[in-house]
N, C-alpha and C positions, 0 to 999 in steps of 0.2 A: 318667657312663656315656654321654651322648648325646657329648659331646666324644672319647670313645673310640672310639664308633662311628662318624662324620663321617672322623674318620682312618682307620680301620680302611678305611671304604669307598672314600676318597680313593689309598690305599694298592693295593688291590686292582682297581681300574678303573686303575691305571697300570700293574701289572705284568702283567695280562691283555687291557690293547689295549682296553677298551670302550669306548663311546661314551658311557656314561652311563647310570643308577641310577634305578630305577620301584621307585617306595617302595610296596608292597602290605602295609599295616597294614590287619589283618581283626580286629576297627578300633576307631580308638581309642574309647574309653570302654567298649567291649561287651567281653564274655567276659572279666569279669574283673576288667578293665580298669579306674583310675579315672577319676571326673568330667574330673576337671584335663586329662585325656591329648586333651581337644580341644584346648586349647591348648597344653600338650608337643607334640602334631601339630605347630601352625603352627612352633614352637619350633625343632624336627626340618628342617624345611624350610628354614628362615630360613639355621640353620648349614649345611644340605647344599648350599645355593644360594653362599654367600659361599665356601665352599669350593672348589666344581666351577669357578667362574668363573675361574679365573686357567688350569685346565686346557681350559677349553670343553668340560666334561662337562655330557649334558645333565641335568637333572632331572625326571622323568617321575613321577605318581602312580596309583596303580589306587585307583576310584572303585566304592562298594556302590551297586546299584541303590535300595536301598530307603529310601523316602522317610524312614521313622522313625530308620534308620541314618542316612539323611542327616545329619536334624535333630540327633542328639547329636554326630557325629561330625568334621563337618567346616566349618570359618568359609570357605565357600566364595570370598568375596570376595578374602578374604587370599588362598587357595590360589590364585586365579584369576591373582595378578601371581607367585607365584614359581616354577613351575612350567613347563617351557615345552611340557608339553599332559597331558592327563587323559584316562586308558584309564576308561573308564564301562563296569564289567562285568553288559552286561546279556541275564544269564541268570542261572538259576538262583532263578527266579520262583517254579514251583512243581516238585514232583518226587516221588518215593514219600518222603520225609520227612510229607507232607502226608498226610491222611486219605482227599482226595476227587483224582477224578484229574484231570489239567490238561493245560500243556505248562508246559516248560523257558523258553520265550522268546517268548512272543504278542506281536506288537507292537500290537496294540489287544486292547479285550476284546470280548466277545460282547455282543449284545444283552442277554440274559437274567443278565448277570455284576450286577446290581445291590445296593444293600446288602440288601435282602430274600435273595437268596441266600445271600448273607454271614451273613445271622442265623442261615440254616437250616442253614447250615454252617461248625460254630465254627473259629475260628482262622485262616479266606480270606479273604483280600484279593484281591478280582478289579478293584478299580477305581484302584486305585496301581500294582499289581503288571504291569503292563506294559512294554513298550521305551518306548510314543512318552510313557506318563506322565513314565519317568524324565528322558528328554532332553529334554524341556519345565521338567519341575521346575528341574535344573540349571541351563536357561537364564533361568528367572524370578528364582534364586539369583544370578546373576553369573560363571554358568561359561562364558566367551566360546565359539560355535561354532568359531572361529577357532583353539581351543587343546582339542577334543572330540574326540578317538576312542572310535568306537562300537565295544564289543566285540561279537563273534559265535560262537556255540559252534559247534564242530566233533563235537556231541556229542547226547544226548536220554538222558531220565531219564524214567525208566520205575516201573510200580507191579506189584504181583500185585492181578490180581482177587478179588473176592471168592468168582464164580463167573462162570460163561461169559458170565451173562445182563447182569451189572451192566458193561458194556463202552462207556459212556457216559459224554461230558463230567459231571465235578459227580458220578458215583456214586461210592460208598464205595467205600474201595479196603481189601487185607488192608494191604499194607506195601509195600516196594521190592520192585523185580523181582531175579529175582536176578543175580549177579554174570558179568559177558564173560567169555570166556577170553581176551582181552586186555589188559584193565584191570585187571580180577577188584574191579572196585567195586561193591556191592551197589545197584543203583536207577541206574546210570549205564552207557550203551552208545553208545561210541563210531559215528562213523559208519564207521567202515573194518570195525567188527562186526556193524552193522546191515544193509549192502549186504550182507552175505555170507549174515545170516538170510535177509532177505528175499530173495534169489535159492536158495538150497538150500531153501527150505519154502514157498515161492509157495503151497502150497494153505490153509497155517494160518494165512496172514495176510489182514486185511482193512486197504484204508489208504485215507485221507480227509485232504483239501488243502483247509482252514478260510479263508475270506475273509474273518475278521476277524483270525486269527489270524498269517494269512498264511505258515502254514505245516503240514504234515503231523502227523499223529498215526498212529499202527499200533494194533494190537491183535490176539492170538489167544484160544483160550477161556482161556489163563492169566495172558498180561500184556497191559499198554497203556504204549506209549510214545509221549510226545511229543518232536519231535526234528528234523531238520533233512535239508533236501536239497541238488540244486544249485537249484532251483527256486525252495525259500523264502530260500536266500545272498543268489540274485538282487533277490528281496523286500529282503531287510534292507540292501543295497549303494544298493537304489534309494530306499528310505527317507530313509537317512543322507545320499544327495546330497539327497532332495529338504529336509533341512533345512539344509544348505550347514554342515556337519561336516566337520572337517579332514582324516577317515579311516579305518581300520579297524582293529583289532587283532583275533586269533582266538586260541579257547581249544579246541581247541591242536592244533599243526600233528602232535601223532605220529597224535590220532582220522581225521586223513585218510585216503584210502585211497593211500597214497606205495605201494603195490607192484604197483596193478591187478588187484585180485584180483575185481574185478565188472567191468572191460570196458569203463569210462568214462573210462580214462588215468588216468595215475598224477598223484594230489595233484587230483581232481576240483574239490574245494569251494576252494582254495586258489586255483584256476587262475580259479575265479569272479571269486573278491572281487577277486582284479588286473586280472581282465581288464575286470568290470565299473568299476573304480577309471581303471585307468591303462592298459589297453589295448584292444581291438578294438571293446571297448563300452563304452567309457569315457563317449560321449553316450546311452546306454541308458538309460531306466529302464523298462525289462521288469520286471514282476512278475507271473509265471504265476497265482500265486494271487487274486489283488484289486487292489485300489487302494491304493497308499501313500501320496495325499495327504493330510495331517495331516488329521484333522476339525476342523473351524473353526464355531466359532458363527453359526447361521441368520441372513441379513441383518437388521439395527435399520429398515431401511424397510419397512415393509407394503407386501405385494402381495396383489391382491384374487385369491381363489381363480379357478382356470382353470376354463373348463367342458369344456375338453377337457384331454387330459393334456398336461403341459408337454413339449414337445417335446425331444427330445436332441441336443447339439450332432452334427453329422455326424461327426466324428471318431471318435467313443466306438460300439464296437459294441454293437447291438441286437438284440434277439431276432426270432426266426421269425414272423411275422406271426399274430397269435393271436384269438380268439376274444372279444365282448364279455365282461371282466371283470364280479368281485360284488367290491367291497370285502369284507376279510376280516374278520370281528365277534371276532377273537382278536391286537387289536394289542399285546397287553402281551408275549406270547412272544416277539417280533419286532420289537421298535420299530426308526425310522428312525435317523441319524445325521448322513446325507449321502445325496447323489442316487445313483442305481445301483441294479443288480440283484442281487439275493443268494439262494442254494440255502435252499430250505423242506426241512429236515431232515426233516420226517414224511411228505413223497411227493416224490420226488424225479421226477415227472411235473408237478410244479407248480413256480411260483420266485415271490420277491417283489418288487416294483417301489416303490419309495419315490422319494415326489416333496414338495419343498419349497412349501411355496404360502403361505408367508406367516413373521414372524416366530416362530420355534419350533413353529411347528407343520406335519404330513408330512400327504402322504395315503401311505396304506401299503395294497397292491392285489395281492392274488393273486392270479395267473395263472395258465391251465394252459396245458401245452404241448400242441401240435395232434398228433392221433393218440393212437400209444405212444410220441412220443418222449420225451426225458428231459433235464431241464438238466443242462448242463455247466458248473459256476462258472467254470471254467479259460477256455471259451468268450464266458462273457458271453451264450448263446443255448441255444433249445432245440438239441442238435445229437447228443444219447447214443442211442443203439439204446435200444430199451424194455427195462428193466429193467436199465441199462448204469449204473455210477458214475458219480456226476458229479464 
């Protein structure tokens, strides 16, 4: 049967002009599937490689984000030489499949994602379940960044509330939201159907741009979707450069908005990822929402705490000149990560400042902002009108 199919596909990449065959096995050994099918995988490859070569078809594989799938599914080293590059599909994290609500594609997690919330909510995985886990995993694995295209959804996956009130990261959800008149997929809403809600019903929705997540989430009193913009593209484009990844693949080009039906030109999200890849901003890494650099382990040299606050390089913007700080006696809701400033979800007239001062350990410093005004995460400063989103 595998010798049938090698030809089968050899046959059909000749009389339709392709370039070449992206093996998307969802995946070997799961659903069904047996043990052995890790290795029928490499098996699969081995014959589609010695095959394509005499026509110089390429050979392409689509890659599960999930670390556990990983691990049954694929001898990543082996894949790593036959191959000549691996679409890593990462999204579909979490979604109205899950109990509790999330997003589609965070590229880090939250502070508060810890395994304790994991216990308190059976069956999440908030601390695998990210972009920057997976492209890290694969790279500790043997999957060269040199042969890595990072996938990107053109899409968000949505839940129904339970009721209006429970409209929060982590609250129980009833189930999926329900189905676009686009797609007509239960729990999944394109972007070309989300611009069009969110501009016809501006008053039902409430929408919040995550800096760990590095990307939007919506919500009205019926559903919550997490989901994608041109904002957070820019996020996940400037990500992928900043781990020297070979490139981009998107799921999928019909969820754009190809007809301009919101006013932002036609193939908005699409025109990103090129342009931030290979054209006008191709030396960007613009990320409206936060910082894309990797989080990295606090330096192995002790440095004696400061008695002033460590100062910012000049480059990186700062907030509005503020008032003597009180360290905040609630670090476990908010721990640090990396230096920066980040939105205090429960007043959004305050933000927190985390400063590095020694090996693994922060000072972590709530701030208020001067007056009424209000952080803006987008800003990096105080800068929202009082009682203004940040």
């Amino acid at each position: 049967m595998r010798q049938r199919f090698v030809k089968l596909a050899v046959e059909f990449l000749i009389k339709y002009d392709f370039d070449g065959l992206d093996l998307d096995w969802e995946h070997p050994g799961a659903r069904g599937g047996a043990a052995t099918d890790k290795e029928n995988y490499v098996k699969l490859l081995e014959e589609l490689k010695l095959a394509f070569e005499p026509h110089g078809f390429l050979l392409t594989a689509a890659l599960s984000p999930g670390k556990s799938t990983i691990d049954h599914a694929f001898v990543i080293p082996k894949l790593n030489e036959l191959v000549d590059w691996a679409n890593v599909m990462a999204y579909d994290y979490h979604g109205g499949f899950d109990n509790y609500l999330g997003h589609n594609a965070p590229i880090f997690h939250r502070p508060e994602e810890t395994e304790e919330l994991e216990r308190s909510h059976p069956g999440m995985d908030y601390t695998h379940f990210t972009v920057d886990f997976t492209i890290n995993y694969f790279l500790s694995l043997g999957l060269s960044k040199e042969k890595m295209i990072m996938g990107v959804p053109f899409y968000g996956r949505g839940w129904t509330l339970m009721d209006a009130q429970h409209n929060k990261l982590h609250d129980e959800a009833k189930g999926m939201s329900p189905a676009g008149w686009i797609g007509g997929e239960p729990g999944v809403l394109g972007y070309d159907e989300l611009c069009q809600m969110f501009s016809k019903n501006k008053s039902d929705w409430h929408h919040t741009g995550d800096p760990y997540y590095l990307a939007p989430y919506s919500w009205t009193n019926e559903i919550f979707i997490g989901h994608e913009d041109v904002k957070s593209l820019k996020c996940k484009i400037a990500y992928l450069k900043s781990k020297k990844l070979k490139g981009a693949m998107v799921w999928a080009l019909e969820n754009d908005d190809f007809k301009n039906r919101c006013g932002d030109g036609k193939n908005p999200l699409l025109n990103t990822v090129y342009s931030m890849l290979n054209g006008k901003d191709s030396g960007s890494m613009e990320c409206p929402y936060g910082d894309v650099i990797p989080r990295t382990p606090a330096p192995t040299t002790p440095t004696p705490a400061p008695t002033t606050p460590t100062p910012k390089p000049t480059t990186k913007p700062t907030p509005t000149p503020l008032p003597t700080p009180d360290p905040t006696d609630d670090p476990v809701d908010f721990y640090c990560s990396r230096d920066g400033y980040m939105a205090y979800e429960k007043d959004h007239h305050k933000f927190y400042q985390c400063e590095n001062i020694g090996p693994h350990r922060w000072r972590l410093t709530l701030q208020p902002c001067p007056g009424d005004m209000t952080w803006v995460q987008a800003h990096r400063k105080c800068d929202g009108p009082p009682d203004g989103l940040y």
